[in-house]
N, C-alpha and C positions, 0 to 999 in steps of 0.2 A: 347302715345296711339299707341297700333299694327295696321295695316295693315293687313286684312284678303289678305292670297296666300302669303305673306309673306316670313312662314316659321321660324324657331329657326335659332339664328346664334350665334355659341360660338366663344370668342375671348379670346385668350390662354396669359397670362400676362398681365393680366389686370385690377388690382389693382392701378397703378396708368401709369401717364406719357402718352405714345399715344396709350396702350394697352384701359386702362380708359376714353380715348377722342376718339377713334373708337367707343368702345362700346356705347359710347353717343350718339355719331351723330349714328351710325344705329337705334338707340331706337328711336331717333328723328324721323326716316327716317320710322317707322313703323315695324322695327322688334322686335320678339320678345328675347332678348341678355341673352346668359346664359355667365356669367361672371367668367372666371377662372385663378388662380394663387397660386402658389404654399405658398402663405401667405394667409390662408385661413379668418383669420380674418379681414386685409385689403381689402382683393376680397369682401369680405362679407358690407364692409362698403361702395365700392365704389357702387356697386352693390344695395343698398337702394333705392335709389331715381331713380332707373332704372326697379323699378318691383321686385328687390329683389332677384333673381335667378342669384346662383354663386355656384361654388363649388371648395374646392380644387383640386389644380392639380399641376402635376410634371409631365411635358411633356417627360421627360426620363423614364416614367413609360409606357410600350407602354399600359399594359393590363388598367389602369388607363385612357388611350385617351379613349380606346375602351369603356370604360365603361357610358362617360359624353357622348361619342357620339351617344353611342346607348339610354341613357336619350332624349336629343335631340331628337333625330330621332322619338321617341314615341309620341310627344309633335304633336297638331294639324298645318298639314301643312309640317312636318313630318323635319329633318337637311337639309336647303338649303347654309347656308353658315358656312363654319367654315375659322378664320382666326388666320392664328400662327404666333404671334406680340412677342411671348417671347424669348426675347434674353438677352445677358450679354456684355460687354462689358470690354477688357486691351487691354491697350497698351503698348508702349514699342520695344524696337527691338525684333525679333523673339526669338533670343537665350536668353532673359533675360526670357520667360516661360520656368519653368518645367513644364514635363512631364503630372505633375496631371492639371495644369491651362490649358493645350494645349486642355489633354481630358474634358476638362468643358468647353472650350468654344465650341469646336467637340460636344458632346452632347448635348449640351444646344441648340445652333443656328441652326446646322446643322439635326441631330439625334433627336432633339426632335419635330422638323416640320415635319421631315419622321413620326414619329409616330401619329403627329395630324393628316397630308396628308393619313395616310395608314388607321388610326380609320373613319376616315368623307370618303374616298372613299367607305369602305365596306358598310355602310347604303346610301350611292346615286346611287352609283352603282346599288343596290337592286330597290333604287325606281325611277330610272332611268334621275336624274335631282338631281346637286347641282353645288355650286363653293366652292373651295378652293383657300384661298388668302391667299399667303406668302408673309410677310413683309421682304423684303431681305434688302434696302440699294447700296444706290450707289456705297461701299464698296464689293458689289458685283459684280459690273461691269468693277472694278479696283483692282490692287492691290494696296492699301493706304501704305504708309509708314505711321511708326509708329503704323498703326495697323493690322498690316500682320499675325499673327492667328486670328484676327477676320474676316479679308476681306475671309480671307482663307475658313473661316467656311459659307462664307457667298455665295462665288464661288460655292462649292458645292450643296447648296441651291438654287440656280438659277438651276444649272446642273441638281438638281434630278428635280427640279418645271416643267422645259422643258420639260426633257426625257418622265417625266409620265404623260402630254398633248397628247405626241406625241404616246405615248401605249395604250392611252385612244381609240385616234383617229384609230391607228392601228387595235384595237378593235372592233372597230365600235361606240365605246359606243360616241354618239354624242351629249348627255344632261349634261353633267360633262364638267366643266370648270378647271381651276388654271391659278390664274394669281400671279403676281411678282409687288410687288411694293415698286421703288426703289428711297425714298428721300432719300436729303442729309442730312446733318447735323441737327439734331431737339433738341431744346432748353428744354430740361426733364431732369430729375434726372441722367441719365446715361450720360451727360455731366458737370453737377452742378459743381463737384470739379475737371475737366479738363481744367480750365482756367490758370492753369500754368504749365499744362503737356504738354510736347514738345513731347510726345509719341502722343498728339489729335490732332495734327496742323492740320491732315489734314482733320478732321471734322470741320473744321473753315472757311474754304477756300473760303467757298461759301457764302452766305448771311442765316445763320440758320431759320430755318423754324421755325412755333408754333405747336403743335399737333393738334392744331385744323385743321389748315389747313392742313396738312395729312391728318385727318382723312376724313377731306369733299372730298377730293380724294379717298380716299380709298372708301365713300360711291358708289359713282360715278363709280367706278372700277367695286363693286357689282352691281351693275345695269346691266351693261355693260363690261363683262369681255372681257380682251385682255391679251395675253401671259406677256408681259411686259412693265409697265409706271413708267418713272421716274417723279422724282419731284424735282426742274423747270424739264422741256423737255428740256429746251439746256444745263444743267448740264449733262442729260445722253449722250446728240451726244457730251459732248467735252469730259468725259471720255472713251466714246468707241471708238473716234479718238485716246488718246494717250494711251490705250490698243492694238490700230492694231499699234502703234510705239512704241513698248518699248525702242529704243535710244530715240527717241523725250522726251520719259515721264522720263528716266533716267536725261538727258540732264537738264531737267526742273526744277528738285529736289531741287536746290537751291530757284525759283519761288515760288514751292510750298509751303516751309519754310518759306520766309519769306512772302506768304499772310497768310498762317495761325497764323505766330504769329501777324497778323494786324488785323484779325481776331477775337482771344482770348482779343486783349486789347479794339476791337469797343463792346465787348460782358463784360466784365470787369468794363468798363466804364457806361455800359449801369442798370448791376447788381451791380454795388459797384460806384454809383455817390461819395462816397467821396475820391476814389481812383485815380488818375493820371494814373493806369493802370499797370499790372504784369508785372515784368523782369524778361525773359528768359534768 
């Protein structure tokens, strides 16, 4: 059931994983969720028992954001949230991507939230009130080894989320939010077959989240926006401690390695009970 004042709120990848448990918990939460991903048939499924309103989308299509968002924005109560949840994920050391994987995860993560963030600014801007929530990753707030084109894409993404708060605000325009929201490690499809990739350790490190519980954060975010919340909060102060020390986080690398492969095997054990646990 929607919530009149509400508003539309589109959530970009979200077909399944915590694109699909965002878009849930705000339905819960009284919005009205137009649901998109570039598997339009999937979007279209997940999207059912939410009201039914999804569309495809390819977040690297800018004229394609512009279009769902001005959909939205028509809709009673008019676009007050849009959130861009879609990303991809490799790992791996840096120099095992070519060229073409580098620009897809650059487009995808980084390049395709500009385009959601630039479509949902021009209809809030107009009506002078919305939030934009980018789903960045604590990999944004660090450089991860093992997934340093993604962290990379992901750095950026904070950097533009920031910068265009602070143009807003330069502006005047004082009813437009963006906020950043940075968990860790989330137990979805985009980890499922990383449990013996030594390129993921370092999404392992921490204690892996459920998308639910993101998502209930992220509702909470929308409520209440703030430039940037990790998830836990003391995952984000210990990686922005050893980001202001790169010997320390260097130093540490070995640390890092081996919690994440203890990581992989508490997550292993917990998905494959008849396993004793992956050798890396």
């Amino acid at each position: 059931m929607t919530t009149p004042g509400r508003g539309a709120a589109v959530v970009t990848g979200a077909a399944g994983g915590l694109g699909r448990a965002i878009a849930a918990a705000l339905h819960a939460d009284g919005w009205r969720v137009l649901l998109t991903d570039v598997d339009a048939e999937a979007v279209a499924t997940a999207a059912a028992p939410l009201g039914g309103w999804s569309r495809p989308l390819d977040v690297r299509d800018e004229a394609a954001c512009a279009t769902v968002a001005a959909e939205a924005a028509g809709t009673p109560g008019g676009l007050t949230l849009w959130v861009n949840n879609a990303g991809i994920l490799a790992t791996g050391p840096s120099w095992t991507h070519d060229a073409r994987a580098r620009r897809r995860l650059v487009e995808v993560n980084a390049l395709g939230a500009m385009n959601g963030t630039h479509a949902a600014l021009t209809e809030m801007r107009a009506q002078g009130h919305g939030h934009v929530l980018n789903v960045v990753s604590l990999a944004g707030l660090i450089a991860a080894p093992g997934e340093t084109v993604y962290a990379a894409s992901k750095h950026a993404l904070l950097a533009f989320s920031l910068g265009t708060l602070a143009d807003l605000r330069m502006a005047g325009v004082r009813g437009v939010h963006v906020s950043c929201l940075c968990p860790d490690g989330i137990w979805t499809p985009m980890l499922h077959d990383k449990l013996d990739d030594p390129g993921a350790l370092a999404s392992f490190t921490g204690s892996l989240l459920t998308p639910e519980r993101v998502a209930a954060r992220a509702v909470r975010l929308a409520r209440r926006p703030r430039p940037v919340v990790s998830l836990p909060r003391w995952r984000g102060a210990q990686v922005r401690l050893l980001d202001a020390f790169p010997r320390l986080a260097l130093a540490l690398t070995p640390v890092v390695r081996a919690a994440g492969r203890a990581g992989q095997r508490r997550q292993a054990r917990r998905v494959r009970p008849e396993a004793s646990g992956p050798r890396l």
